[in-house]
C-alpha positions, 0 to 999 in steps of 0.5 A: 487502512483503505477507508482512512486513506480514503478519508484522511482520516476517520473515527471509528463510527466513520470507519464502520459506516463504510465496511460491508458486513462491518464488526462491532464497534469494539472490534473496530477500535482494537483494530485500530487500535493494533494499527496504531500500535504497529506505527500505521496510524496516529490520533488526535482526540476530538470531543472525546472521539479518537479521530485515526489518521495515516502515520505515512502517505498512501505511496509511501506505505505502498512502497514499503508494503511491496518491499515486504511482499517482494522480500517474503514471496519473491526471495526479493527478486523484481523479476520473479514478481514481475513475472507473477504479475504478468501471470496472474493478470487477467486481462491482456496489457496494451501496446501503450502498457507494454510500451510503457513497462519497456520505458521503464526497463530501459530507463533501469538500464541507464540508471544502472549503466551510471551507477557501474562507471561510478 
């Protein structure tokens, strides 16, 4: 997927190019093929090459992919994610990040805050 959002779209001889240690070219296609299946993917023929591009925007799959892993790892808690985050990063954030992040609770808190009085 990186390499066809990257890309835009891609056949299966571009997506090989860009993938170290890349499989062979009928495990590509079934890959892509998988993907397709799954709705991540579409194509278009083009002298008689599949031609795969995203069925959704990058941000879009993102967010549905965090909303799995949030639901699978984290018993779809944000503060238990956010927690592992931090956990797990390996560099020290910025004030600027941290100032940031503290922005975006605060703008959760207001939403919130609207939300109740509704």
């Amino acid at each position: 997927m990186d390499v066809i959002y990257a890309r835009g779209e891609a056949s299966v001889a571009q997506v090989r190019v860009v993938l170290p240690d890349a499989p062979g070219y009928s495990a590509v296609r079934a890959l892509l093929r998988i993907l397709e299946e799954k709705g991540h993917l579409q194509h278009r023929c083009e002298n008689g090459k599949y031609i795969y591009m995203p069925q959704q925007a990058r941000s879009e799959a993102g967010k549905s992919a965090l909303r799995r892993l949030v639901e699978t790892f984290f018993d779809s808690s944000t503060s238990k994610t956010v927690a592992a985050l931090l956990a797990a990063s390996d560099a020290a954030l910025s004030n600027e990040q941290l100032d940031e992040m503290s922005d975006m609770i605060a703008q959760a808190r207001a939403r919130r805050k609207r939300h109740d009085r509704h």
